[in-house]
N, C-alpha and C positions, 0 to 999 in steps of 0.2 A: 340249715342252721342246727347248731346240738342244743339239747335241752340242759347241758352240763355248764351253760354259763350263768354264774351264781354272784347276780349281783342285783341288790336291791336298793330303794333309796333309803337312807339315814336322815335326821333321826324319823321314826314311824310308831306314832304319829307325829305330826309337822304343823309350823307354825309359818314361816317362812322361807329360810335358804335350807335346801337338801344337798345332798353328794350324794355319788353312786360307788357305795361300797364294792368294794372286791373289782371295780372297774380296772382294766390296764389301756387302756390304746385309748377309742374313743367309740361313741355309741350316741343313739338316737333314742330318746327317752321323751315319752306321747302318755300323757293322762286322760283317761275318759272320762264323763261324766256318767249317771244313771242310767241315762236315754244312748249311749255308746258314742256321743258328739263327743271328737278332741277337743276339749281347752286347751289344752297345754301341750307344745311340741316344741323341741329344742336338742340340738346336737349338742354334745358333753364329751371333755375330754376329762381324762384320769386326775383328780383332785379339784375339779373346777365346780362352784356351787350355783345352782339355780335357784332362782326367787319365784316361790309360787305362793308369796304372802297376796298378789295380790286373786288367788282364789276362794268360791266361798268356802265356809265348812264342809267338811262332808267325806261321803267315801268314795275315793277313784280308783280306776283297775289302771294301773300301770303297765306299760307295754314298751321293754327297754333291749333293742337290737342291733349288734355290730358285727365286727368280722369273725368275732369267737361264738357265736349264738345269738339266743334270745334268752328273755326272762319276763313273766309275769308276776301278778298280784295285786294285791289292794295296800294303797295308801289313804291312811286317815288325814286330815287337814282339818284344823281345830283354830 
């Protein structure tokens, strides 16, 4: 996978529904918590929003992979 796929969630930080900017095709997009446990996994196509209102606060690393790459980082959740 190339490190050139450049797609994060929106908005950052998050309250509840996110999108994955710069997304085209579709992709697999898994939140971690502090201790590295997934909450959150769910496959996403291009313009389709996810609800992670129901997570707690806090900071998760994102880890979002399809047929163009991957992409990391940290999402806030407030």
């Amino acid at each position: 996978m190339s490190s050139e796929f450049d797609v994060s969630p929106q908005p950052n930080p998050a309250t509840g529904l996110i999108n994955l900017a710069g997304l085209n095709g579709q992709a697999r997009m898994q939140l971690l918590d502090v201790d590295g446990n997934i909450v959150f996994s769910s496959d996403v196509l291009k313009d389709e929003h996810l609800d992670i209102g129901h997570l707690p606060g806090g900071s998760y690393k994102y880890l979002i992979y399809g047929e163009q790459g991957s992409s990391t980082g940290l999402l806030e959740k407030s």
